[in-house]
Structures are given as C-alpha cells and as structure tokens.
C-alpha positions as CSV (number, residue, x, y, z in Angstrom):
1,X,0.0,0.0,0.0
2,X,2.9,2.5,0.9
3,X,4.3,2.3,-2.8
4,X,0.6,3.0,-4.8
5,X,0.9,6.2,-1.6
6,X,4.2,7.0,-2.7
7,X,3.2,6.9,-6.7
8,X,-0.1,9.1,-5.6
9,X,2.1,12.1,-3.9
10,X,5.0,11.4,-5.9
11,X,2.1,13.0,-8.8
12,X,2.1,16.3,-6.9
13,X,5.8,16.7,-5.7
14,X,7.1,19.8,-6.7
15,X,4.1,21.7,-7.9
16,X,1.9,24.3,-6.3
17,X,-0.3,21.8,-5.0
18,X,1.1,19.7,-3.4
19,X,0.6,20.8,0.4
20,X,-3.0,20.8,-0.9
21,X,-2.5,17.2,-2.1
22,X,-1.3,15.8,1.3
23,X,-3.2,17.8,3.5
24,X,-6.6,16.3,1.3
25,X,-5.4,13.2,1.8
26,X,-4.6,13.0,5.2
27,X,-8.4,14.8,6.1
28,X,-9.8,11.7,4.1
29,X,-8.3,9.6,6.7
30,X,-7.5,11.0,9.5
31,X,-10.0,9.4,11.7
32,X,-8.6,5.8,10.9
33,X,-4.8,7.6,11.4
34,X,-6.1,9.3,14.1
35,X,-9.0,7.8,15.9
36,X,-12.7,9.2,16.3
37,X,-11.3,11.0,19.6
38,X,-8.1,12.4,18.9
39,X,-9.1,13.1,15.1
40,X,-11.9,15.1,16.9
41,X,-9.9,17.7,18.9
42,X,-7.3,18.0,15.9
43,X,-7.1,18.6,12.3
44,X,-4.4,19.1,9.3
45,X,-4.2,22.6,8.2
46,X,-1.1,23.4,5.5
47,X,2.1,21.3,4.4
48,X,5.0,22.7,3.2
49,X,8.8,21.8,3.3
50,X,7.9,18.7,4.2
51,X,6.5,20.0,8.0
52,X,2.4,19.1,8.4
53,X,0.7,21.7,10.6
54,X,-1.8,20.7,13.0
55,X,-4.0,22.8,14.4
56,X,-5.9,22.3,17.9
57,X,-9.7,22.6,18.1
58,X,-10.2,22.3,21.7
59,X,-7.7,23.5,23.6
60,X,-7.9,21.5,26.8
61,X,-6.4,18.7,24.2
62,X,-3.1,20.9,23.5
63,X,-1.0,19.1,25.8
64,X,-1.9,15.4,25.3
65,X,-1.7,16.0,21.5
66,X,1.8,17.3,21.9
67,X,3.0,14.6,23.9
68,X,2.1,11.9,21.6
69,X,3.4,14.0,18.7
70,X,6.4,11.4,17.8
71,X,3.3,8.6,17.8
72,X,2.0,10.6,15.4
73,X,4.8,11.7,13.0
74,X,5.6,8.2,12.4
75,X,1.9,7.4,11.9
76,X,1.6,10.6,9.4
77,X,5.3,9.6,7.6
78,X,4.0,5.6,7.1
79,X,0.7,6.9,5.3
80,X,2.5,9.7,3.1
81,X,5.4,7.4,2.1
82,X,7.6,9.8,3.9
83,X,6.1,13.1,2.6
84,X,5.7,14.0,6.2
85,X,9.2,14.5,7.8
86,X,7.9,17.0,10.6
87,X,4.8,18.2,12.2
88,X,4.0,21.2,14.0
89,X,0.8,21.9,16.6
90,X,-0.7,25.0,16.2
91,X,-3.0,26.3,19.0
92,X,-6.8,27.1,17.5
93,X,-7.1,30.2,15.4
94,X,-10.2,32.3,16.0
95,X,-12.0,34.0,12.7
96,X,-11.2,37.2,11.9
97,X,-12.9,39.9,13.8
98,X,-14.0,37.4,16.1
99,X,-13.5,37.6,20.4
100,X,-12.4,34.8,22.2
C-alpha cells in the first residue's frame, strides 16, 4: 500500500499543490490515522517543506496532543510514504474579527 501512496504524492511533488494534495489526503483519513477521539480535537491545516501543521480545536487537548506527537509523525510519515518528515501543533485560530 505504501508504494501505490508514494506513486499518488510522488504526482504532486514539486508543484503548487502539493501541500493541498497531502493535506486532502490526510483529512480523508484522518479518523482511521487518528482515531474518532483524537481526530476530533485535531485537524491538518497546511504542508510545506515537508512539516504538516496541525491545528488544535479544543484547547484543553493541547498538551496530550503534543506529547504523543512522535506517535504521530511516524503514523503521518507511514501513510505519506515519507512526505511528512515534521509536524507542527498549532494552537486554535479564531476568525477574523472574532472575540475569544
């Protein structure tokens, strides 16, 4: 299965969309990567350089997500074929205009 992932992103390497590309993907699946209850409280936001962002949805999450991020990055490099190589938590962004 990793190589057919590999020839799918291998498609978009290089061109403007490929942080598009993965971070489709990975929203596609993240539940199964994830879990229901982690994949609930997180979500993929941008790619680029090879770094996946991740931004928090419900804060009170922020510090059991980062301490399983190494669980993680290996889960997120095994379903990219190694397009992920880092990942980056991002606390929730409000709108803008909005108060929190």
């Amino acid at each position: 299965m990793e190589k057919i992932f590999g020839l799918l992103f291998s498609l978009y390497r290089g061109t403007p969309k490929q942080g598009e590309w993965v971070v489709a993907c990975l929203q596609g699946a993240w539940a199964k990567l994830l879990g229901d209850r982690l994949a609930g409280v997180c979500r993929p936001v941008s790619f680029g350089d090879s770094t996946l962002v991740i931004e928090i949805l419900d804060p009170q999450w922020e510090e059991a997500i980062k301490s399983v991020t190494p669980e993680l990055l290996e889960k997120l490099r095994s379903a990219t074929a190694g397009e992920v190589r880092r990942m980056t938590v991002a606390g929730h962004r409000s709108p803008a205009g909005s108060k929190q």
